[in-house]
Every structure is written in structure tokens, then in C-alpha cells.
PASE-63041 format. One record per residue: x, y, z of N, C-alpha, C, O in turn. Coordinates in steps of 0.2 Angstrom, whole numbers, plus 5000, padded with zeros to 4 digits. Example, Ala and Ser with C-alpha at 12.3 -4.5 7.8 and 13.67 -1.06 7.14 Angstrom:
BEGIN
506649725039506249785039506649845039507149835042;506449895035506849955036506450005039506750065040;
REM end
This chain:
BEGIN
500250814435499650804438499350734438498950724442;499650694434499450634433499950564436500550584437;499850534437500550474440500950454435500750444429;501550444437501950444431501850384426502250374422;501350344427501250294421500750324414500450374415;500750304410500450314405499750294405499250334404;499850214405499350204405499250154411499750124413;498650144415498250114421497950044419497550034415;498149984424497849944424497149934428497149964433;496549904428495849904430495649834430495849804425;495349814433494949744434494249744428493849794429;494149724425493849704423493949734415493549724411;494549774414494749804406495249834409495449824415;495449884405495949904403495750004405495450044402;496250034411496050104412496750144408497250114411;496750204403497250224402497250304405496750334403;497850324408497850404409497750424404497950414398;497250494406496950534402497650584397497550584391;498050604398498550604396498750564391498850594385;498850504391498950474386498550474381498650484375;497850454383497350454377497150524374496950524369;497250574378497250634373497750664369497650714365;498450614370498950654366499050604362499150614356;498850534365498950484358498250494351498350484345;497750504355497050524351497150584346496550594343;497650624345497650704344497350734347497050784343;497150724354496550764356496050754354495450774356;496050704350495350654349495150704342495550734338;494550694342494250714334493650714331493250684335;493250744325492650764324491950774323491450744325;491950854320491050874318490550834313490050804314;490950844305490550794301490950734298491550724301;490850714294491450664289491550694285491250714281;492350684286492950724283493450684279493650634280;493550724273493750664268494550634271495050674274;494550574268495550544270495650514265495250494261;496250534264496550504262496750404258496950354262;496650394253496450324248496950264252497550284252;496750204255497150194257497450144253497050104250;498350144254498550104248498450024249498350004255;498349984243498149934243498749884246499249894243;498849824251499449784252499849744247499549684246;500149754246500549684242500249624242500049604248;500149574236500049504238500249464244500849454245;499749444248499949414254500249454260500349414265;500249514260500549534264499949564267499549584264;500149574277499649574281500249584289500649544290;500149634293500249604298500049564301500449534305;499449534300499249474305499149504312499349454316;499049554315498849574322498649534326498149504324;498949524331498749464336498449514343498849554346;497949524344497849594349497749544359497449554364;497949514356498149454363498849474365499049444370;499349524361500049524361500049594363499549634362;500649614366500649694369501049734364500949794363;501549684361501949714356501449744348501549784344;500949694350500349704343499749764346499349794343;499849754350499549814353499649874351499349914348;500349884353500549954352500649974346500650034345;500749924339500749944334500249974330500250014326;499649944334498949944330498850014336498850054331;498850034339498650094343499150164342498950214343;499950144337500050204338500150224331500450274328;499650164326499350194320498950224320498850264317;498450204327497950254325498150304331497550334332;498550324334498750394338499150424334499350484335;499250394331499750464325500050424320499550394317;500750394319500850364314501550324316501950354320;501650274312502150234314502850254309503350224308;502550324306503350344303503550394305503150444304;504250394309504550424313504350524311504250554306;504250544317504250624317503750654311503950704308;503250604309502650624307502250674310502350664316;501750734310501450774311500950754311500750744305;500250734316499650714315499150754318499150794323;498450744314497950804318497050764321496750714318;496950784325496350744326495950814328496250864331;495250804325494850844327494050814332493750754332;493850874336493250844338492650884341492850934344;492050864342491550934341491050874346491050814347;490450914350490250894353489850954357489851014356;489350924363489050954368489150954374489250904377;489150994377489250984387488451004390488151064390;488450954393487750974395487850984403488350974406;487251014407487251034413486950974419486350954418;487350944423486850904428486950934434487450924437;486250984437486250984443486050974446485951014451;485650884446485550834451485150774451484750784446;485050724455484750684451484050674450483750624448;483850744451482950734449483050794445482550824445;483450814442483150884437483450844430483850794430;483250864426483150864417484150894416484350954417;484350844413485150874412485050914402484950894397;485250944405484950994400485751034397486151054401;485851054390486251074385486551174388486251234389;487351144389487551234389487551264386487251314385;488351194382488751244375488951174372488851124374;489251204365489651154360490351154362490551204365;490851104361491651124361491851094354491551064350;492251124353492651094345493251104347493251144352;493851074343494351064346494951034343494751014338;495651024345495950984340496750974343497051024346;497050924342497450914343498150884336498150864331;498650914340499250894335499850864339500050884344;500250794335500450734338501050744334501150784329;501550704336502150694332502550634336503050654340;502450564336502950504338503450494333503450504327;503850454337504350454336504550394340504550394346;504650324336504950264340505850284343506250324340;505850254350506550254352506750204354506450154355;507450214354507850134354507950074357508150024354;507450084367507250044370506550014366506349964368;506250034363505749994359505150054361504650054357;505250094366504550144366504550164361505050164357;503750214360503650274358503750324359504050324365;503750394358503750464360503250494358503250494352;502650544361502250554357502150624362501850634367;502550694354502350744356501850784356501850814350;501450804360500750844358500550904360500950934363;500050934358499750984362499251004361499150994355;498551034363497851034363497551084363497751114368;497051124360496651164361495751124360495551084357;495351184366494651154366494251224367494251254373;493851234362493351304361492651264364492551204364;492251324365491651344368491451404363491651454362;490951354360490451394355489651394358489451374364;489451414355488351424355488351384353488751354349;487651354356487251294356487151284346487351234343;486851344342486651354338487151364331486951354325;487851404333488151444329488851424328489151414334;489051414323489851424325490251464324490651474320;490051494332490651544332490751524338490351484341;491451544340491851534345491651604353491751664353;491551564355491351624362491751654365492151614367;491951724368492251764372492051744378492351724383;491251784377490751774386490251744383490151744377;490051714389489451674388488951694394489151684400;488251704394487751704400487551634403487351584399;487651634408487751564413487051544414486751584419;486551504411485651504411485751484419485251504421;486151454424486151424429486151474435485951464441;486451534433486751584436486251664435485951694440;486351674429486351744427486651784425486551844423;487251754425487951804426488451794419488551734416;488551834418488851824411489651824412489951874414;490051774409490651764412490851764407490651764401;491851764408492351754402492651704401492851674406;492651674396492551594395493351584393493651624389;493551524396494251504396494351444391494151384393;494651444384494751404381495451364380495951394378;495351304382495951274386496251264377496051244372;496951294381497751274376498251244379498651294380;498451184382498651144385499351124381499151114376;500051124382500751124379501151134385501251184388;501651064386501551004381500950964386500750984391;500750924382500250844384500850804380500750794374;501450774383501750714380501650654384501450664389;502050594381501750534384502150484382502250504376;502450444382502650384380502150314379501850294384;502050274372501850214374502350164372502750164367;502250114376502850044379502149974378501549984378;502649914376502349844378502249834386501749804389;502749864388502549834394502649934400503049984400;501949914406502150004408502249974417502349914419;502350014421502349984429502150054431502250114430;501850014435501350074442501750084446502250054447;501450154452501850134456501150164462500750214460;501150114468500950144473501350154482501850124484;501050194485501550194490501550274490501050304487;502050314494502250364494502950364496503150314499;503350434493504150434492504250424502504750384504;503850444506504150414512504250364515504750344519;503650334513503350254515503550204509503150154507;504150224505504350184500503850154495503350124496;504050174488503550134483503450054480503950014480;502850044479502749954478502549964470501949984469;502949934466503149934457502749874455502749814457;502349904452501849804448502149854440502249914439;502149814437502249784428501849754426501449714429;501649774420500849764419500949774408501249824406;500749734404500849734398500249764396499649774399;500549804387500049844386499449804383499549794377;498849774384498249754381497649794381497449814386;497449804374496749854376496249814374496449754372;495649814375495149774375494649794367494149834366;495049754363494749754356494249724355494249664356;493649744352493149704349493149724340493049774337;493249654338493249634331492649594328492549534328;492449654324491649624322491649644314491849704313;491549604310491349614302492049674301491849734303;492649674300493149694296493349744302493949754302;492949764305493049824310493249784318493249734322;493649854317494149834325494149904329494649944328;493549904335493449944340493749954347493349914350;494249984350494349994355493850044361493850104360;493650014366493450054371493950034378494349994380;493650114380494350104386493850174391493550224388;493950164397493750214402494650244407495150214409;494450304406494950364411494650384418494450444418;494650364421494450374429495250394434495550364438;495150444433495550494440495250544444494750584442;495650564450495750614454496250654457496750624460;496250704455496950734458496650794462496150814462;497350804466497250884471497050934466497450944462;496350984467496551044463496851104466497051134471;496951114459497551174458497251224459497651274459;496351234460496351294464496051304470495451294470;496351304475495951294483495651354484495851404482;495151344487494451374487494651444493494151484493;494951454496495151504498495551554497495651614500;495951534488496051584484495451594479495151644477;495451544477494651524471494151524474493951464474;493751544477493051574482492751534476492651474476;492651584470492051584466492251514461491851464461;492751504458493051464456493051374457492751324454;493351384462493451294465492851274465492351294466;493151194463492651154463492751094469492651034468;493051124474493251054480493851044479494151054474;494051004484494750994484495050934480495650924481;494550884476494950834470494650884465494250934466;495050864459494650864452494550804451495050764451;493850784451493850714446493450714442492950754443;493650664435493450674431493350574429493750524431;492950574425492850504421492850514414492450564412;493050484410492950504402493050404399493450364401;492650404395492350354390492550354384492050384381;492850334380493350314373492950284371492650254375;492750274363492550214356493050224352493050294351;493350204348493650204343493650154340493750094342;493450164332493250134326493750144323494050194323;494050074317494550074313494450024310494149984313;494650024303494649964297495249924301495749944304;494949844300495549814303495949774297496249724299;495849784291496249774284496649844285497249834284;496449894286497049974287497549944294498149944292;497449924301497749904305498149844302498649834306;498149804297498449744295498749774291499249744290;498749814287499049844282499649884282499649944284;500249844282500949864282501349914279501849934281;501049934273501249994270500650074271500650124268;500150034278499850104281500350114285500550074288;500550184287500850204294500350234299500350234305;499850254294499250304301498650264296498650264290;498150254300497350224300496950264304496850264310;496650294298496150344301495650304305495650244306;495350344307494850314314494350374313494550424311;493650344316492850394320492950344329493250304332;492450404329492450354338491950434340491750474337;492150424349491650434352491850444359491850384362;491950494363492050514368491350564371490950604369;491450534379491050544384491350564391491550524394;491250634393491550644400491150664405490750704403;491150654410490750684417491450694418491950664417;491250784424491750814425491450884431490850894429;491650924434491550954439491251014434491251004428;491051054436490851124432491551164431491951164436;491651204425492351224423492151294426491751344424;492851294431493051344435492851414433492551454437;492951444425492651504422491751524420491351564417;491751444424491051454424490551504430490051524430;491051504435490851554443490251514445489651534445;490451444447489651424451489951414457489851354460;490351454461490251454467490351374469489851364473;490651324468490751234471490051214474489951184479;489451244469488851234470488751124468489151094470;488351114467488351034469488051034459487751074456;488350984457488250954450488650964447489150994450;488750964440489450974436489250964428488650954424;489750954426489650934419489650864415489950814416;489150864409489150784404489350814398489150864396;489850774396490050804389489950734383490350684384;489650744378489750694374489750734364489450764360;490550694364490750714358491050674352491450634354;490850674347491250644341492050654339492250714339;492350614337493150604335493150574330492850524328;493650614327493850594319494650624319494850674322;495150564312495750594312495450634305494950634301;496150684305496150714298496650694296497150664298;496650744288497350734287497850804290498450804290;497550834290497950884293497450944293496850934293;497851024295497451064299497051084293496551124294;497251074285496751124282496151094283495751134283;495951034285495251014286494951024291494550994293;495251084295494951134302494351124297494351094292;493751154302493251224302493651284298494251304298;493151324294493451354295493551434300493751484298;493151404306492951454311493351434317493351474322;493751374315494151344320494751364318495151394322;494951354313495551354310495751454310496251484311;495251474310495551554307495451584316495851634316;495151574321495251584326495851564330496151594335;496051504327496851454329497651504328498251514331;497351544323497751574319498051624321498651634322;497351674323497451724326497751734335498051784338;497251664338497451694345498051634346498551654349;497951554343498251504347498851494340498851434339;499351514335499751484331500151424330500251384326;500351434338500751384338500451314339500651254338;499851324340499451244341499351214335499151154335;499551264328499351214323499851174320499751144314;500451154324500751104324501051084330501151114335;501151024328501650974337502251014336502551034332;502251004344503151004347503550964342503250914339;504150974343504550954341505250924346505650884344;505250954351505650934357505150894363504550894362;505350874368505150834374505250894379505850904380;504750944382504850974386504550954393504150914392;504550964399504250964404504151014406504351064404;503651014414503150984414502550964408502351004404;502450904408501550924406500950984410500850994416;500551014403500151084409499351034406499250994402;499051054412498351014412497951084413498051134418;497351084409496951154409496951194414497051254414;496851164420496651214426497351204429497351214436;497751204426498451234428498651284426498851334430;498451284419498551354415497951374415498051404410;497451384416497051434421497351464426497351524425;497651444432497751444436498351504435498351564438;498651494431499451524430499151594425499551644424;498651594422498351654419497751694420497651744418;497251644424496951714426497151714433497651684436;496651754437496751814443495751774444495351764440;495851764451495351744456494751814455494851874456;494151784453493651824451493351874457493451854463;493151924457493051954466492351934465492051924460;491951924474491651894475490651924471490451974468;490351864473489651894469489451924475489451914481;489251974471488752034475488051984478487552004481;
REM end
């Protein structure tokens, strides 16, 4: 769904495919603060010394904090939030639903110097008020009370590399390859070392409006989403850390989600949510975790094989439900 690079180069920073940032993030992460794990103290003198002006330094400090830097480790990120409604630019953008969510990773360094990073992702829709996780939900925009599709996504993998290459062009009109080293745009303030990064794509969707009437949202999907992430920068210099917990902060604008039945009416969705690593799934919810259980099992750990395709939500929409019949 996405172009075969990982991560995007952008004029004025750094853009990475949503892809990458969601499998390398565990799906990103969340609701309150959650205890981690003590982190060990380093040896006299010893430090990587991160130089984050380097692509090699880059990647090390980014896939401690996307999973861990000791081979076929199992990592979990949790993350909880709002999606609010904007149906334009003079109306009051106003609160749906909650999403809670969670992702599980497993990298693995390979011989060319990349990484491997296998993942896979679930994201619920709860009440504004409660945490419980929704079946249907009444649409305040609509009236209509709909079956809510909570995205289970498998695989989401990715490779990250020091250096990645784009490609533009098409296979007819031949491709033009640029090479591009990995740099994220860190800001290091009082011990703390913050990465922001923006995801800006479009692709064709996957439901065209002549099977998906009620459904489609037009002929691209696009979406923008917005990255914070926070981390001790003594835990990133810390040589005997393999994973460096992180908090942070994601923000998406995105079309109205197709189980919502707004007919490709004009506005879409704001979502802004909190990100936290854990240490693992027992520090679900435990309204997440026992729902994980029963419908989604397998998500409560990473793959362990490199499978393809990658599925992106309204793929797997698309492959399981059936095109709503039309509104009366």
C-alpha cells in the first residue's frame, strides 16, 4: 500500500512511512504511566556517545527505542487517545470515540547491517466515558447506528537501514533511484532527547465508491499523522540498555473511517493520542487485554517469520466485510 521505502525523505525534516513508524513504535503506546522496568546503571566510563549527526547513530538510538537491540526480542507499545469529528471549517470539531491499542515487535539485526522489524497491530474504539470496548456505536452525525470495525493489521513489517533509496517514476517510464541516509531530526534539551517526525501520504483506495456507495471516502486515502517521542538520553547512551523506554505523542488527520457509513460526505477525522512502551502485555488494560484474548489471540505476540504482503486496515476491511446496502 505504501512505496517500497521505509522511510521518506522531506525538505525541511525528516518524513517516515507510516509503516515504519507504526511497526518500529509497537504501534505506538499509552493511557496512564506505567511502571518499567530499573534501568541498569553503565559501567565506569562507558557511554555510546551518540552522535545523532550520523545515520549509523541514528539507527541505533531509534531501534532501542522501536523494540530492542537484542536479537528476536518481543516488544509491546501501548496507546490510548481521542478522535474527534471535523465537519468543516466553521463548525466546532467536536469528540466521537476513545481508541486504545497496541502493538507487538520483534527485530532482529541482519548481516547486511539492516534491521528486521516484525510486527503486528490492533486499535479499539471505546466510549467517550467508559472502558469498554464498542461492538456498535450511534453515529451523533448521522443517526444511525453502526458495526464498528476494529483494526487488526498482520504483518505491518519493515526494515530500518543507515542508508534507504526512493524510487520515483513508473515500471513503464523506467525508475529514478536517489539514496538518502537515515537522519531524524532530534532535539536534545536537559538530559532528554526528543524526536519529531511527520507521515504524509496518499494512496488509491481500496474501496471504490461504486462497490462501497455508503463506505468510500474518494478515490485517495490520505492521511497525515504527527510523532513526539521522549526518551532519557543517558538510557540511549547506555550500552548495557538494549530497549529505552519512551512517552510521546501522536496526532492524525484522516478521512472518516469507512464503518462509519458517512456516505464520502466532506470532513473527516482528528485524532490525538498518548504513547508509552511497556514492558510487556501484562500491563494491558485490563479491558484491552481480556478483549485481546478472546477475539484477537494472536496479536498478543509478534510474528516470528517475514511474511508478505503487508495488510493496512482498509485492506482488511475490505477482505472481510460485505458493502453496507444503501440508506433508506
Amino acid at each position: 500500500m505504501f512505496s517500497n521505502l521505509d522511510f521518506l525523505s522531506a525538505s525541511g525534516g525528516r518524513t517516515l512511512s507510516r509503516r515504519s513508524v507504526l511497526g518500529g513504535m509497537g504501534a505506538l503506546a499509552g493511557a496512564a504511566t506505567l511502571p518499567a522496568c530499573a534501568a541498569p546503571e553503565p559501567g565506569p566510563g562507558k557511554s555510546l556517545n551518540l552522535d545523532f549527526s550520523k545515520p549509523e547513530d541514528n539507527l541505533t538510538a531509534w531501534v532501542k527505542l522501536a523494540s530492542s537491540l537484542e536479537d528476536g526480542v518481543e516488544t509491546c507499545g501501548f496507546f490510548t487517545g481521542t478522535q474527534y469529528a471535523d465537519v468543516g471549517p466553521q463548525e466546532v470539531i467536536k469528540p466521537l470515540f476513545r481508541i486504545q491499542g497496541f502493538g507487538m515487535s520483534r527485530v532482529t539485526r541482519l548481516e547486511d547491517g539492516r534491521y528486521q522489524n516484525l510486527h503486528r497491530e490492533v486499535v479499539y474504539y471505546l466510549p467517550l466515558k467508559e472502558d469498554r470496548i464498542l461492538e456498535e456505536w450511534e453515529n451523533p452525525l448521522t443517526g444511525e447506528t453502526v458495526e464498528v470495525f476494529h483494526t487488526h493489521n498482520d504483518p505491518v513489517n519493515s526494515h530500518y537501514a543507515p542508508t534507504f533509496q526512493q524510487r520515483f517514476g513508473s515500471e513503464a517510464e523506467g525508475f529514478e533511484v536517489v539514496e538518502f541516509p537515515f537522519i531524524l531530526p532530534w532535539d536534545i534539551f536537559d538530559g532528554r532527547a526528543i524526536v519529531n517526525f511527520s507521515v504524509n501520504t496518499r494512496w488509491p483506495s481500496p474501496l471504490p465508491p461504486e462497490k462501497w456507495p455508503r463506505e468510500n471516502f474518494g478515490e485517495w486515502y490520505r492521511t497525515s499523522e504527527y510523532f513526539q517521542i521522549h526518551a532519557s538520553l543517558a538510557d540511549l547512551n547506555n550500552p548495557d540498555m538494549m530497549k529505552v523506554p519512551y512517552t510521546g505523542a501522536w496526532q492524525k488527520v484522516a478521512p472518516w473511517h469507512p464503518w462509519m457509513l458517512m456516505d464520502n460526505r466532506p470532513g473527516g477525522i482528528f485524532g490525538v493520542t498518548n504513547v508509552f512502551s511497556l514492558d510487556g502485555v501484562d500491563q494491558l488494560p485490563p479491558h484491552v487485554l481480556a478483549y485481546t484474548e478472546k477475539h484477537y489471540p494472536k496479536w498478543l505476540t509478534a510474528p516470528t517469520e517475514w511474511v508478505e504482503p503487508n495488510m493496512a486496515t482498509w485492506e482488511t476491511f475490505a477482505a472481510e466485510r460485505t458493502p453496507a446496502p444503501p440508506k433508506n
